[in-house]
mmCIF file as gemmi writes it, N, C-alpha and C atoms, coordinates in Angstrom:
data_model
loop_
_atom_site.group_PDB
_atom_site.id
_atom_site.type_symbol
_atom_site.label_atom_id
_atom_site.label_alt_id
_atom_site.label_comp_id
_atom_site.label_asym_id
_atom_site.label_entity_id
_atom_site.label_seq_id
_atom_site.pdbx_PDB_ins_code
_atom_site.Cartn_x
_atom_site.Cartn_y
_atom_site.Cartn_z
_atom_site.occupancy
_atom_site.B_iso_or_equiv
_atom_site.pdbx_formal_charge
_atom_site.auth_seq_id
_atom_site.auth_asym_id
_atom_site.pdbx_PDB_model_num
ATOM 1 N N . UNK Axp A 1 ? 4.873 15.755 -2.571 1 0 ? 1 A 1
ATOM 2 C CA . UNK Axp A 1 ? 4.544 14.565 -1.825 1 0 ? 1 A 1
ATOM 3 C C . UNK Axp A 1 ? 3.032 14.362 -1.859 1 0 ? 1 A 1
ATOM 4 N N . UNK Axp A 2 ? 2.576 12.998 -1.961 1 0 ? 2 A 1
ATOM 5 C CA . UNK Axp A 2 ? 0.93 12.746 -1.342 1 0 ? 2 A 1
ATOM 6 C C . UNK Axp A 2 ? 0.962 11.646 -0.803 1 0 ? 2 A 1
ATOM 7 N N . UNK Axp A 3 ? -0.551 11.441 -0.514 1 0 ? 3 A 1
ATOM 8 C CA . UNK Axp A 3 ? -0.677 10.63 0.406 1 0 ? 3 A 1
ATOM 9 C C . UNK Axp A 3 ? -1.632 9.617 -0.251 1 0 ? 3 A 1
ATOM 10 N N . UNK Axp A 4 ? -1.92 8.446 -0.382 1 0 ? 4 A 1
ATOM 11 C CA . UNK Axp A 4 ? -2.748 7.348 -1.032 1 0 ? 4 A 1
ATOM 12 C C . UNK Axp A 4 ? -3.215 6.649 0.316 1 0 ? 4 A 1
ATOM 13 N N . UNK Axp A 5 ? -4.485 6.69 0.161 1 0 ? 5 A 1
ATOM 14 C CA . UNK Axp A 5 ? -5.921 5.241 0.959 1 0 ? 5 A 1
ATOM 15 C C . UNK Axp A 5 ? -6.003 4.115 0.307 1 0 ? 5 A 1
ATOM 16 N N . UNK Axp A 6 ? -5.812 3.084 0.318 1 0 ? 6 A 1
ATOM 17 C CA . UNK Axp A 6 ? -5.426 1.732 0.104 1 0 ? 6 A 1
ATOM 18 C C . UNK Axp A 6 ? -6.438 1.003 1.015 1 0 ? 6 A 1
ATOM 19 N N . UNK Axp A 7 ? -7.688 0.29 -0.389 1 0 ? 7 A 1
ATOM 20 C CA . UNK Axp A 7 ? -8.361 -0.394 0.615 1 0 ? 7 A 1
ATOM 21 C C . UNK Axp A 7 ? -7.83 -2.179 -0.305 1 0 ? 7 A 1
ATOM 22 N N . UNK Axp A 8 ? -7.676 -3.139 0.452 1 0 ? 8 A 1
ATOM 23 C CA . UNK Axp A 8 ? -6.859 -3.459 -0.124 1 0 ? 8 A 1
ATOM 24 C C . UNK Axp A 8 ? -7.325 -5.573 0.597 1 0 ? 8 A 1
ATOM 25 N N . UNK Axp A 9 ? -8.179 -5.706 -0.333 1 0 ? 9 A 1
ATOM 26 C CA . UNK Axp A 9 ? -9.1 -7.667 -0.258 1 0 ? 9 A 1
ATOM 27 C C . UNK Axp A 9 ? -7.596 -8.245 0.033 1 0 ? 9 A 1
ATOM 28 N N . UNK Axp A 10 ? -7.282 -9.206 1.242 1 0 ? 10 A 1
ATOM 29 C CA . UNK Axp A 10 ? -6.547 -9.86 1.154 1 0 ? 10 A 1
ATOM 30 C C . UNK Axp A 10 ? -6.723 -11.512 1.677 1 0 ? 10 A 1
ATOM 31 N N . UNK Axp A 11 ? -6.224 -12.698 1.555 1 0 ? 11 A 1
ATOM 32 C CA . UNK Axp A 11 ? -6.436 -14.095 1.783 1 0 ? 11 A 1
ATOM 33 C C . UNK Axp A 11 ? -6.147 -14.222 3.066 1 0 ? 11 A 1
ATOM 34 N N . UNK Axp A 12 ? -4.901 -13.809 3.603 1 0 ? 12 A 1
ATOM 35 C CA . UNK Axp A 12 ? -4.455 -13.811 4.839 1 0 ? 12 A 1
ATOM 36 C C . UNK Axp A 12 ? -4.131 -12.784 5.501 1 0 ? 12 A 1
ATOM 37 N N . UNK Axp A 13 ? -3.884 -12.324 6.721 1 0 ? 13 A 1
ATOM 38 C CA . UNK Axp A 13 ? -3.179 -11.467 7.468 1 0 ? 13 A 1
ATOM 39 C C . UNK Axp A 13 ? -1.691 -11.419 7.542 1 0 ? 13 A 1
ATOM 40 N N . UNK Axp A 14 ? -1.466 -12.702 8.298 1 0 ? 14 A 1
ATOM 41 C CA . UNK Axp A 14 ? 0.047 -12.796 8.089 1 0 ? 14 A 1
ATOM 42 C C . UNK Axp A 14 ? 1.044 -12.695 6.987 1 0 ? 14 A 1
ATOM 43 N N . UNK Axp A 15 ? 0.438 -13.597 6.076 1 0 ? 15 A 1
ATOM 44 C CA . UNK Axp A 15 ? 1.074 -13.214 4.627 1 0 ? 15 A 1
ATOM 45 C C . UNK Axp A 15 ? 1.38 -12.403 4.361 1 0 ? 15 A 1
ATOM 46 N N . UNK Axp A 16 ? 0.036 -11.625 4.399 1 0 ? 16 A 1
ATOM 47 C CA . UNK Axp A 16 ? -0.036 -10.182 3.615 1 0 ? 16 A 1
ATOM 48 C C . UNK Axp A 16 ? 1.002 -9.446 4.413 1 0 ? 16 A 1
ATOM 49 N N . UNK Axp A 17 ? 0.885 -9.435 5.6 1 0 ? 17 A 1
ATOM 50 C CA . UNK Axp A 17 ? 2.233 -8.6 6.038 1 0 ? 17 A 1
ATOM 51 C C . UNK Axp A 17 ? 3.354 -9.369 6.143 1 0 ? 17 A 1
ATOM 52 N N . UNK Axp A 18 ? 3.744 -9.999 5.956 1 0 ? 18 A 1
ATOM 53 C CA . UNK Axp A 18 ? 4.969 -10.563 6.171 1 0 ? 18 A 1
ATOM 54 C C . UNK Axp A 18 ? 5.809 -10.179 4.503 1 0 ? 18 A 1
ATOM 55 N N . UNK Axp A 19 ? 4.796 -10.339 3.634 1 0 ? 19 A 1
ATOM 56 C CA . UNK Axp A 19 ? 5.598 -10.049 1.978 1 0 ? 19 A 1
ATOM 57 C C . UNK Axp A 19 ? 5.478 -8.137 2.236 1 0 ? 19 A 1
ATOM 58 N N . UNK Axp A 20 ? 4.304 -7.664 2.387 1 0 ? 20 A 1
ATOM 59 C CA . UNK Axp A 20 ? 4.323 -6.467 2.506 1 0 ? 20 A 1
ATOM 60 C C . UNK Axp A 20 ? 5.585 -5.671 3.256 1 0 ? 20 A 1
ATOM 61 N N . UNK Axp A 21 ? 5.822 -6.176 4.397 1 0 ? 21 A 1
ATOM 62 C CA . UNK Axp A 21 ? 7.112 -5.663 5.336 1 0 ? 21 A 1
ATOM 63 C C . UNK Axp A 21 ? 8.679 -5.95 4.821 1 0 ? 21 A 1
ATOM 64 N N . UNK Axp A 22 ? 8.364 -6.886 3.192 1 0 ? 22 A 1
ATOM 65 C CA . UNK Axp A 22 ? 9.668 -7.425 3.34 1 0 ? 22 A 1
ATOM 66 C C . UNK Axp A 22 ? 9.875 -7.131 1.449 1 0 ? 22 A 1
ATOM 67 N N . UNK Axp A 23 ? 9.143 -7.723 0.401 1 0 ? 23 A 1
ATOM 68 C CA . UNK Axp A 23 ? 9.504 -7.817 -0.629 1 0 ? 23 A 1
ATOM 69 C C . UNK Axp A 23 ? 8.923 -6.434 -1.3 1 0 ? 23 A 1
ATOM 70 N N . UNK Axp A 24 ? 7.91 -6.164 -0.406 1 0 ? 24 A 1
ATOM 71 C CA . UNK Axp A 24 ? 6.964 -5.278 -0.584 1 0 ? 24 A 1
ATOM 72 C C . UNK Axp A 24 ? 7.695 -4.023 -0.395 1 0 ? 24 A 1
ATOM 73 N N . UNK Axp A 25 ? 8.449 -3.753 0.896 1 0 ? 25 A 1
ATOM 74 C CA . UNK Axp A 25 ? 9.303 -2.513 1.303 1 0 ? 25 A 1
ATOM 75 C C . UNK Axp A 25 ? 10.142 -2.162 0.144 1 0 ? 25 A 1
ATOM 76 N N . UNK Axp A 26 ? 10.785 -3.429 -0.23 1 0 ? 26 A 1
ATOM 77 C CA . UNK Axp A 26 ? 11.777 -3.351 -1.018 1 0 ? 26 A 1
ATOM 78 C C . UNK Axp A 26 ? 11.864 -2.21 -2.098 1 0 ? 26 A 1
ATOM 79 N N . UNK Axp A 27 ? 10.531 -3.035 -3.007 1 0 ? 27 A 1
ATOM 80 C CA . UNK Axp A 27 ? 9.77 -2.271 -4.388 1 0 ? 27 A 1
ATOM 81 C C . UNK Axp A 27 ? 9.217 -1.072 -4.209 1 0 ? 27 A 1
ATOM 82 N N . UNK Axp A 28 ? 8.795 -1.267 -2.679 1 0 ? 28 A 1
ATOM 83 C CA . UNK Axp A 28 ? 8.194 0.454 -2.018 1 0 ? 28 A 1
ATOM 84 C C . UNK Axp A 28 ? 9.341 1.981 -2.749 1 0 ? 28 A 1
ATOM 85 N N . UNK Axp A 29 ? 10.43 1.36 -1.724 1 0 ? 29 A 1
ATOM 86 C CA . UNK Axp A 29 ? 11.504 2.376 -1.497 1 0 ? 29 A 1
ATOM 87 C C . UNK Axp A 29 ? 11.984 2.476 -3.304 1 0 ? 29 A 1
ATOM 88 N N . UNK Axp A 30 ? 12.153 1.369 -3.945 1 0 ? 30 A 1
ATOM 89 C CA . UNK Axp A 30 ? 12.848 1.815 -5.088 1 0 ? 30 A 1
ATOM 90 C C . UNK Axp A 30 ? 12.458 2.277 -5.889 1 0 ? 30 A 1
ATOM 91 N N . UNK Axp A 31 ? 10.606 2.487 -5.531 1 0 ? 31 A 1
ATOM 92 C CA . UNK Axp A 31 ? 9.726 3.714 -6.552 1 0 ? 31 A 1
ATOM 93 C C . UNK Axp A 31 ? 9.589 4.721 -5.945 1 0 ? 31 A 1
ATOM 94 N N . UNK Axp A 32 ? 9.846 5.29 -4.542 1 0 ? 32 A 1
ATOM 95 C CA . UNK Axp A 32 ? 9.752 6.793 -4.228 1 0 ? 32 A 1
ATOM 96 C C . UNK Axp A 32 ? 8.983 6.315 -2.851 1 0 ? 32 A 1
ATOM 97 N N . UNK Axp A 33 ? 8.69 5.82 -2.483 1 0 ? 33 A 1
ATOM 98 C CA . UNK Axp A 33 ? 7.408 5.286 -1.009 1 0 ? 33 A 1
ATOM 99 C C . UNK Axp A 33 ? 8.622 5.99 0.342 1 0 ? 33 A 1
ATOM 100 N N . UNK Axp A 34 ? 7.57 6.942 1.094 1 0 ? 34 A 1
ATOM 101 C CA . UNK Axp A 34 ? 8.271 7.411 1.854 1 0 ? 34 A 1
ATOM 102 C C . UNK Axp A 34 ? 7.91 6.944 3.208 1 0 ? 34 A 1
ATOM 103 N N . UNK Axp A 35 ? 6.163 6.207 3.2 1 0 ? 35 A 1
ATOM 104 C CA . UNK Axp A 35 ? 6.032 5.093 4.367 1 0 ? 35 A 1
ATOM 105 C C . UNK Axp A 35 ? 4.688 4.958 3.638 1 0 ? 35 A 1
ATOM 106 N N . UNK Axp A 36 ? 4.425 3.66 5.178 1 0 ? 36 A 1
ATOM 107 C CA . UNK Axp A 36 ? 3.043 3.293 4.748 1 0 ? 36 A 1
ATOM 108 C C . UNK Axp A 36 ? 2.603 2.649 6.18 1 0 ? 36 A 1
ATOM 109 N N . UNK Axp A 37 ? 1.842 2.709 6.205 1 0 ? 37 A 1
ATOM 110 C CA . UNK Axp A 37 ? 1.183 2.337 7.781 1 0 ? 37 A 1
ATOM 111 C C . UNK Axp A 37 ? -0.334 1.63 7.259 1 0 ? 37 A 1
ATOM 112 N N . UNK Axp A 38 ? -0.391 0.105 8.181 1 0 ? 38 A 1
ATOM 113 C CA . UNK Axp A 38 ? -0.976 -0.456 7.625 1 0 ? 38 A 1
ATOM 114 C C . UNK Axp A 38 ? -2.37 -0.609 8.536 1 0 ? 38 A 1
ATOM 115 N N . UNK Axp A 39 ? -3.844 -0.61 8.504 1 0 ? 39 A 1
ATOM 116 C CA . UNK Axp A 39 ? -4.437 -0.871 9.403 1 0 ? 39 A 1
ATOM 117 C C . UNK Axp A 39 ? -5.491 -1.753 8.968 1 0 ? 39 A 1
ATOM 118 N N . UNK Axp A 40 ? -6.105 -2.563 10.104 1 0 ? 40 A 1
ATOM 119 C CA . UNK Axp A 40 ? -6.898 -3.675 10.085 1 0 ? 40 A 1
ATOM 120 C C . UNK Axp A 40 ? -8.18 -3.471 10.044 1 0 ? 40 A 1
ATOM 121 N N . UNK Axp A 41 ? -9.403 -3.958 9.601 1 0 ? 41 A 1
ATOM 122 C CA . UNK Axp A 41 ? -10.44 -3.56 9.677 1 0 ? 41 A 1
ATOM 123 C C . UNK Axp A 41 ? -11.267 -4.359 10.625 1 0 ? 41 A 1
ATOM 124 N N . UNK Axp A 42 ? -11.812 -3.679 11.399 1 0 ? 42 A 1
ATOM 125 C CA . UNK Axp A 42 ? -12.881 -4.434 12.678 1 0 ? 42 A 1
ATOM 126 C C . UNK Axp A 42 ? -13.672 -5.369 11.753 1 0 ? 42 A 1
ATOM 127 N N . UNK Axp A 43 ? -13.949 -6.726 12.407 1 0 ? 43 A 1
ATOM 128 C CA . UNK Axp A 43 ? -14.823 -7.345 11.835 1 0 ? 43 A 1
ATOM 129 C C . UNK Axp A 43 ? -14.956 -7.838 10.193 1 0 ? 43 A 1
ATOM 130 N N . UNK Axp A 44 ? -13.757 -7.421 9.654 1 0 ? 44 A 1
ATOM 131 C CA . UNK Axp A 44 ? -13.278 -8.236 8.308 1 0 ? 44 A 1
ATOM 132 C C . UNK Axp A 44 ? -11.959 -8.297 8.065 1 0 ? 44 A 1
ATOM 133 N N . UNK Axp A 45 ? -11.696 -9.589 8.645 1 0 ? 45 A 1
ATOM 134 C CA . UNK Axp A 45 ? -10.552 -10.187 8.132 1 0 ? 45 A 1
ATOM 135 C C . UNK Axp A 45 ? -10.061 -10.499 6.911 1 0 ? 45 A 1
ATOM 136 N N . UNK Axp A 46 ? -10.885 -10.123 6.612 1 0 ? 46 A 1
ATOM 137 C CA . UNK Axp A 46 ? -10.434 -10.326 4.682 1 0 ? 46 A 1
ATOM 138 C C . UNK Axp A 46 ? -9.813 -9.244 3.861 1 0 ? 46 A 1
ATOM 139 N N . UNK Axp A 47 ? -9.801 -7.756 4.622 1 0 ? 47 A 1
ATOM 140 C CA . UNK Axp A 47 ? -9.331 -6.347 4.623 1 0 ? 47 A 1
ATOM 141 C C . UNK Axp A 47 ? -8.652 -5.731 5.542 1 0 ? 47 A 1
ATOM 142 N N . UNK Axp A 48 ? -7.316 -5.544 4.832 1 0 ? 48 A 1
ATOM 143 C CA . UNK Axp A 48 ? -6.798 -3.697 5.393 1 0 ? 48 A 1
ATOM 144 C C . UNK Axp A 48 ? -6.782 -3.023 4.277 1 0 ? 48 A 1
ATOM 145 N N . UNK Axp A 49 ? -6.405 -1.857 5.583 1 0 ? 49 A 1
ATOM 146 C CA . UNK Axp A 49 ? -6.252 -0.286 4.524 1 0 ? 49 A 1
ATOM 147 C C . UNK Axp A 49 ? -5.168 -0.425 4.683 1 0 ? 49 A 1
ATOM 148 N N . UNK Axp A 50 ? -4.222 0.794 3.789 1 0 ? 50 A 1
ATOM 149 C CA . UNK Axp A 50 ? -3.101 1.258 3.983 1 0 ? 50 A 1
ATOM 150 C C . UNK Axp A 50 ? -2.971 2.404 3.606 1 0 ? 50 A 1
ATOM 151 N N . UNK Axp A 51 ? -2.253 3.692 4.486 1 0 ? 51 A 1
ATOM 152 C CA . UNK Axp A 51 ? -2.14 4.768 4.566 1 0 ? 51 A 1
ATOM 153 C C . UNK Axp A 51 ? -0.693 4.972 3.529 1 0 ? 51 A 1
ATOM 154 N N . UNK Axp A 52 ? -0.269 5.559 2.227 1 0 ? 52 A 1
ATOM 155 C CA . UNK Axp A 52 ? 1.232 5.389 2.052 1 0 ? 52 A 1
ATOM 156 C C . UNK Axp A 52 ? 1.416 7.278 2.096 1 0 ? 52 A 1
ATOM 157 N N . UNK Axp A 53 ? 2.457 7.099 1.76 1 0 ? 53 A 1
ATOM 158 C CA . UNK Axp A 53 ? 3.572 8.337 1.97 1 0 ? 53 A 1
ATOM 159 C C . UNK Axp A 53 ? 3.961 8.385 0.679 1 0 ? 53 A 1
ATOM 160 N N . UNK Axp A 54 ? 4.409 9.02 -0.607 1 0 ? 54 A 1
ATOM 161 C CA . UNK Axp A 54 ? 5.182 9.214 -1.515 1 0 ? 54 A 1
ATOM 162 C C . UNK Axp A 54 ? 5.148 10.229 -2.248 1 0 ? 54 A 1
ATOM 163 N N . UNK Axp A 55 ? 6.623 10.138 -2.802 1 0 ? 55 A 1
ATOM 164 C CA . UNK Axp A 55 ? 7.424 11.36 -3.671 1 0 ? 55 A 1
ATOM 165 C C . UNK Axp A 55 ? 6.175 12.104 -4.495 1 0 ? 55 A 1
ATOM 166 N N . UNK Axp A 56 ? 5.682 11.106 -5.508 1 0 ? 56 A 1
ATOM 167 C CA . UNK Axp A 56 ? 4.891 11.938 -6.22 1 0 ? 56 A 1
ATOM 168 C C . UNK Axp A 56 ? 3.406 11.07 -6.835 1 0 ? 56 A 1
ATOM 169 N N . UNK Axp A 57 ? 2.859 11.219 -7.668 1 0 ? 57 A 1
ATOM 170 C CA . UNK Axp A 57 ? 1.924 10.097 -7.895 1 0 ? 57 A 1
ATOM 171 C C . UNK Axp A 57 ? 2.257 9.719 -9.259 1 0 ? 57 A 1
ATOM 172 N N . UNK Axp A 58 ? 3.289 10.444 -10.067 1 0 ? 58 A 1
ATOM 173 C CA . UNK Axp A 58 ? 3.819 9.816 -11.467 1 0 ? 58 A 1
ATOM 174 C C . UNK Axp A 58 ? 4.839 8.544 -10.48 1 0 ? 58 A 1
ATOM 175 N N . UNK Axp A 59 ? 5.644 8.724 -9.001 1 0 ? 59 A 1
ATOM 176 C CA . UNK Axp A 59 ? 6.182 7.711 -9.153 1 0 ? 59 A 1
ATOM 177 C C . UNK Axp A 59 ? 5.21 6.075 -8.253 1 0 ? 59 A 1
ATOM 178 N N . UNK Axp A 60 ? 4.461 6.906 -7.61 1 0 ? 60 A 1
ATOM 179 C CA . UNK Axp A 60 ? 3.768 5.502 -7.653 1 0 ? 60 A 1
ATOM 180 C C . UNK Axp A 60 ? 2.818 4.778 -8.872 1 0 ? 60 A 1
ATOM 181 N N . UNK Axp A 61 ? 2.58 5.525 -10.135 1 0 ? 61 A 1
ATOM 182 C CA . UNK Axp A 61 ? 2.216 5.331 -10.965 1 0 ? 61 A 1
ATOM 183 C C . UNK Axp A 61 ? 2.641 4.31 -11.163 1 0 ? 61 A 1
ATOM 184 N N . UNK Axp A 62 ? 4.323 4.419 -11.252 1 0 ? 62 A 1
ATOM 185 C CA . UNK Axp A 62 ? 5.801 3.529 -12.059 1 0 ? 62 A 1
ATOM 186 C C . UNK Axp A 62 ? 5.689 2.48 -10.897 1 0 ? 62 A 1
ATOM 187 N N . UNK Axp A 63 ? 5.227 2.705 -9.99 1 0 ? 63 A 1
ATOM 188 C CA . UNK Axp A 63 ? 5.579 1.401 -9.054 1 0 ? 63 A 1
ATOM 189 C C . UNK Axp A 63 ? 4.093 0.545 -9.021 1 0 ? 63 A 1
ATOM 190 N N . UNK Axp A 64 ? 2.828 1.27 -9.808 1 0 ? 64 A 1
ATOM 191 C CA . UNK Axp A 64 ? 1.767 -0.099 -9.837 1 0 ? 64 A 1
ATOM 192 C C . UNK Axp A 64 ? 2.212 -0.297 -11.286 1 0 ? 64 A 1
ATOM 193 N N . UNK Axp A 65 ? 2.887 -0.059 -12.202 1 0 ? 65 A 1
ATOM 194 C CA . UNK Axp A 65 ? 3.303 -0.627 -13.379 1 0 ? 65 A 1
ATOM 195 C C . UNK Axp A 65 ? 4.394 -1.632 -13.342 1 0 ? 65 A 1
ATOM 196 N N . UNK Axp A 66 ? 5.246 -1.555 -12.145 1 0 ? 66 A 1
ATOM 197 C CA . UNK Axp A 66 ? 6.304 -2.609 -12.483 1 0 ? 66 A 1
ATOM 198 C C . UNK Axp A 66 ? 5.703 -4.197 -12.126 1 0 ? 66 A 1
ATOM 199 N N . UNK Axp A 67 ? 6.375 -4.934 -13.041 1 0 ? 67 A 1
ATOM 200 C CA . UNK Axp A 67 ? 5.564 -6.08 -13.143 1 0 ? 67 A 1
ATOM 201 C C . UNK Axp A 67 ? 5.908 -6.865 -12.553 1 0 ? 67 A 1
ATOM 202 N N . UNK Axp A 68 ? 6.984 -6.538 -11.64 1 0 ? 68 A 1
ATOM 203 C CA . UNK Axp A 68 ? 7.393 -7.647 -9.97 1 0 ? 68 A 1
ATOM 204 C C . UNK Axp A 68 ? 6.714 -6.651 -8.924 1 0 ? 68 A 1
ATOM 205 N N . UNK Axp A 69 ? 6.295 -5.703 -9.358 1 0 ? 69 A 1
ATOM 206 C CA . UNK Axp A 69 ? 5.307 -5.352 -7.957 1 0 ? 69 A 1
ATOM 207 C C . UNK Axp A 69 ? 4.296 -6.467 -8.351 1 0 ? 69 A 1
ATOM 208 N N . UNK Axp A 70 ? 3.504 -6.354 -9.543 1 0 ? 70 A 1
ATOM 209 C CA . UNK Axp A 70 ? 2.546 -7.171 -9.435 1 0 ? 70 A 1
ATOM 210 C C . UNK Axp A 70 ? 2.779 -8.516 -8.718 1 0 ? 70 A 1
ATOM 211 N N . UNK Axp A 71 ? 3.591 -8.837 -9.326 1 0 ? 71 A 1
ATOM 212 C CA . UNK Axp A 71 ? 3.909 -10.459 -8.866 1 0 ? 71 A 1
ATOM 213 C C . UNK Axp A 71 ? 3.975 -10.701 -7.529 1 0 ? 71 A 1
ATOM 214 N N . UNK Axp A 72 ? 4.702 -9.415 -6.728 1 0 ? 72 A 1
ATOM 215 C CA . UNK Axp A 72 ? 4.572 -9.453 -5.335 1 0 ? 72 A 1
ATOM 216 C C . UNK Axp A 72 ? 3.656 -9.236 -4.751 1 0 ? 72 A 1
ATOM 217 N N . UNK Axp A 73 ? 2.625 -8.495 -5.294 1 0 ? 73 A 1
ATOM 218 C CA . UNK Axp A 73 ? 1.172 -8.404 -4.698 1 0 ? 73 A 1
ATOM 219 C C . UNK Axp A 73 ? 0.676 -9.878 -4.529 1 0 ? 73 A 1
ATOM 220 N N . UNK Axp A 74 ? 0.752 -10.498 -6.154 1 0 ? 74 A 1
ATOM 221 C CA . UNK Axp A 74 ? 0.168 -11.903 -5.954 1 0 ? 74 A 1
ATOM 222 C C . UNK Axp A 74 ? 0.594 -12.748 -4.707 1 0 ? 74 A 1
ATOM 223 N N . UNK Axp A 75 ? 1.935 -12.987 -4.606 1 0 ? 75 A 1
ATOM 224 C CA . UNK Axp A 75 ? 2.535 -13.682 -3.604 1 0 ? 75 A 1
ATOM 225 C C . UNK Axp A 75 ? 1.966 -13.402 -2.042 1 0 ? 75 A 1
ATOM 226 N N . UNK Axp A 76 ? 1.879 -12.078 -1.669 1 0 ? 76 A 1
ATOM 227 C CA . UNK Axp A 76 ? 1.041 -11.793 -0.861 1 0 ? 76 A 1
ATOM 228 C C . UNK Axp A 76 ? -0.041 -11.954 -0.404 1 0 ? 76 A 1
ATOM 229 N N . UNK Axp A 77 ? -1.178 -12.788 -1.448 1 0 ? 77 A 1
ATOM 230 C CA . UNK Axp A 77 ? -2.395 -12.844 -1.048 1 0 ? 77 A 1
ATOM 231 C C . UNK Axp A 77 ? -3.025 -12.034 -1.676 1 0 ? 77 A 1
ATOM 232 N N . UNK Axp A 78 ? -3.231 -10.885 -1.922 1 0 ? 78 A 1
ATOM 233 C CA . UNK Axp A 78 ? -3.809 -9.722 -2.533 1 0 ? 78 A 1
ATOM 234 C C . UNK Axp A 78 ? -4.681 -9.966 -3.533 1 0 ? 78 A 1
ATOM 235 N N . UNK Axp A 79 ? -5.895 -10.085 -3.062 1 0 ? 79 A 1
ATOM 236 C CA . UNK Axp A 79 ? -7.188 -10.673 -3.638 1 0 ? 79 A 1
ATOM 237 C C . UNK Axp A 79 ? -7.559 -9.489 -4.656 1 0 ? 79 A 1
ATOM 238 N N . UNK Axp A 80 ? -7.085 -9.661 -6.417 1 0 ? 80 A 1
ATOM 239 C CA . UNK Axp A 80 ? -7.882 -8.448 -7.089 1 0 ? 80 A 1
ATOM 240 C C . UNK Axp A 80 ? -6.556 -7.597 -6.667 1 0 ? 80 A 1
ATOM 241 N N . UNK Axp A 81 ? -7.559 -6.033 -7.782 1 0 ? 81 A 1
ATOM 242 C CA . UNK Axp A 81 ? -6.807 -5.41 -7.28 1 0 ? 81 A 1
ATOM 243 C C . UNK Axp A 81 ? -6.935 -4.116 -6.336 1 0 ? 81 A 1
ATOM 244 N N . UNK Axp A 82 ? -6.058 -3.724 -5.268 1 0 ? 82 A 1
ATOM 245 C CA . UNK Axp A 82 ? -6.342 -2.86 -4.658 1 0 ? 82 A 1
ATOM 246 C C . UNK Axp A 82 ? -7.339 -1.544 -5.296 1 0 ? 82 A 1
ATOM 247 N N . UNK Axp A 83 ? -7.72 -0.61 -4.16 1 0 ? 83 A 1
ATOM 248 C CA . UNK Axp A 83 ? -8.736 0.743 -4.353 1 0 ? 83 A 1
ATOM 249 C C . UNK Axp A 83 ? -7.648 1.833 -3.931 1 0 ? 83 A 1
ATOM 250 N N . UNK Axp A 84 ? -7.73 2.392 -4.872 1 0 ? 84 A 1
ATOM 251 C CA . UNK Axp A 84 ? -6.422 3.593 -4.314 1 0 ? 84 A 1
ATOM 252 C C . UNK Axp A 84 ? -7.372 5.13 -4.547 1 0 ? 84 A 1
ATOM 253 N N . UNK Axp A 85 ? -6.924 5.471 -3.133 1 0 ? 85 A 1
ATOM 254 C CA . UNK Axp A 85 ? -7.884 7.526 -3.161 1 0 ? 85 A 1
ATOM 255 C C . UNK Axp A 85 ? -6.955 7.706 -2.861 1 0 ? 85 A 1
ATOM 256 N N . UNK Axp A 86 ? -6.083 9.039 -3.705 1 0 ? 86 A 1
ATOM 257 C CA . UNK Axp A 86 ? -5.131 10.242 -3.844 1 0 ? 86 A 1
ATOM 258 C C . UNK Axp A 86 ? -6.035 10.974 -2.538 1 0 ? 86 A 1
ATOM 259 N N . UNK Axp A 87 ? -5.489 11.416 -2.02 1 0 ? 87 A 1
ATOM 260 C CA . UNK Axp A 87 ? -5.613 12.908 -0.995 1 0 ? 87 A 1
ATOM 261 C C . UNK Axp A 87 ? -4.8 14.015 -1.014 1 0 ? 87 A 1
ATOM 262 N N . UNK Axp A 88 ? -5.613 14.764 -1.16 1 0 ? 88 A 1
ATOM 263 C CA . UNK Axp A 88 ? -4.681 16.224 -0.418 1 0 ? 88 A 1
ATOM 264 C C . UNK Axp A 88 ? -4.895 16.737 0.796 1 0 ? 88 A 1
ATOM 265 N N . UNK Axp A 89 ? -3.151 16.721 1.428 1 0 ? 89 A 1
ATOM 266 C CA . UNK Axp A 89 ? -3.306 17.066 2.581 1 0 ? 89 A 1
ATOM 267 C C . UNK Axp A 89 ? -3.814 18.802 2.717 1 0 ? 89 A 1
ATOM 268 N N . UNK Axp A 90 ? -4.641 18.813 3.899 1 0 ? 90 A 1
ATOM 269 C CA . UNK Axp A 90 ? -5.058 20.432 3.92 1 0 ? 90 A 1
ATOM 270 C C . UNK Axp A 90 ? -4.11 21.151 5.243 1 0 ? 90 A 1
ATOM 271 N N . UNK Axp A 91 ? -4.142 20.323 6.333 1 0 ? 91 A 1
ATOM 272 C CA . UNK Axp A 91 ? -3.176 21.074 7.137 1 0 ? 91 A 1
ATOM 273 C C . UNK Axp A 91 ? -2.558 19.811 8.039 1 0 ? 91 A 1
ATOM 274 N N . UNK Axp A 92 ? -1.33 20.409 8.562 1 0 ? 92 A 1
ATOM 275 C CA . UNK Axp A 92 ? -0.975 19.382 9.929 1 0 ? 92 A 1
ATOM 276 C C . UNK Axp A 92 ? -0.61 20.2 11.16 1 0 ? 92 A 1
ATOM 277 N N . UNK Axp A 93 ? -1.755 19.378 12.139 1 0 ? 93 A 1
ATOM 278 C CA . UNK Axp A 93 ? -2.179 20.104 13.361 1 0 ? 93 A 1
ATOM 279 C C . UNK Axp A 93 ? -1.697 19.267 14.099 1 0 ? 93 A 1
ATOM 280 N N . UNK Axp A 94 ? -1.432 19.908 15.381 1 0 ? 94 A 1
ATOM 281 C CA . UNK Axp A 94 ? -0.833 19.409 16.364 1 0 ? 94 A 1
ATOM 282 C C . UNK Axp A 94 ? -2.485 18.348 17.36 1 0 ? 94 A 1
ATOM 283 N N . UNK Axp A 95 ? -1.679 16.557 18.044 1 0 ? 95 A 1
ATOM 284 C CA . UNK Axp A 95 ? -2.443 16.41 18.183 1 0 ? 95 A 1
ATOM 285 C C . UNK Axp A 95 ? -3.998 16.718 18.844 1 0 ? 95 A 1
């Protein structure tokens, strides 16, 4: 499993989540996406991040290659293209 930082230019807010929560989930789940949690940035509305969850990074590889993800990015608003940082998790601590 890893974890991907998603900084991620968008046109709208609503849009962006409304395709994200919906066409977006869709394409999520059928490449390996085990979540994603989305957050707003103080003072620029023109950006979120997004935290994702997945199987592996060969399968989100396959899921920025499929070419109705792209299309669904477009539909979304999704200004350009996203900034993606791989992480490794080091531990999980209690809060």
């Amino acid at each position: 499993m890893i974890h991907i930082w998603a900084t991620v230019e968008i046109g709208d807010l609503e849009k962006f989540v409304g395709v994200f929560a919906t066409a977006g989930a869709r394409a999520r789940r059928q490449h390996g996406s085990r979540s994603s949690r989305v957050f707003a940035v103080p003072g620029d509305p023109s950006q979120v991040r997004v935290l994702f969850e997945w199987d592996s990074r060969e399968a989100f590889e396959g899921f920025l290659n499929d070419p109705e993800v792209r299309a669904t990015m477009q539909s979304s608003g999704t200004v350009g293209r996203p900034d993606f940082l791989f992480l490794d998790a080091l531990a999980d601590l209690p809060g």
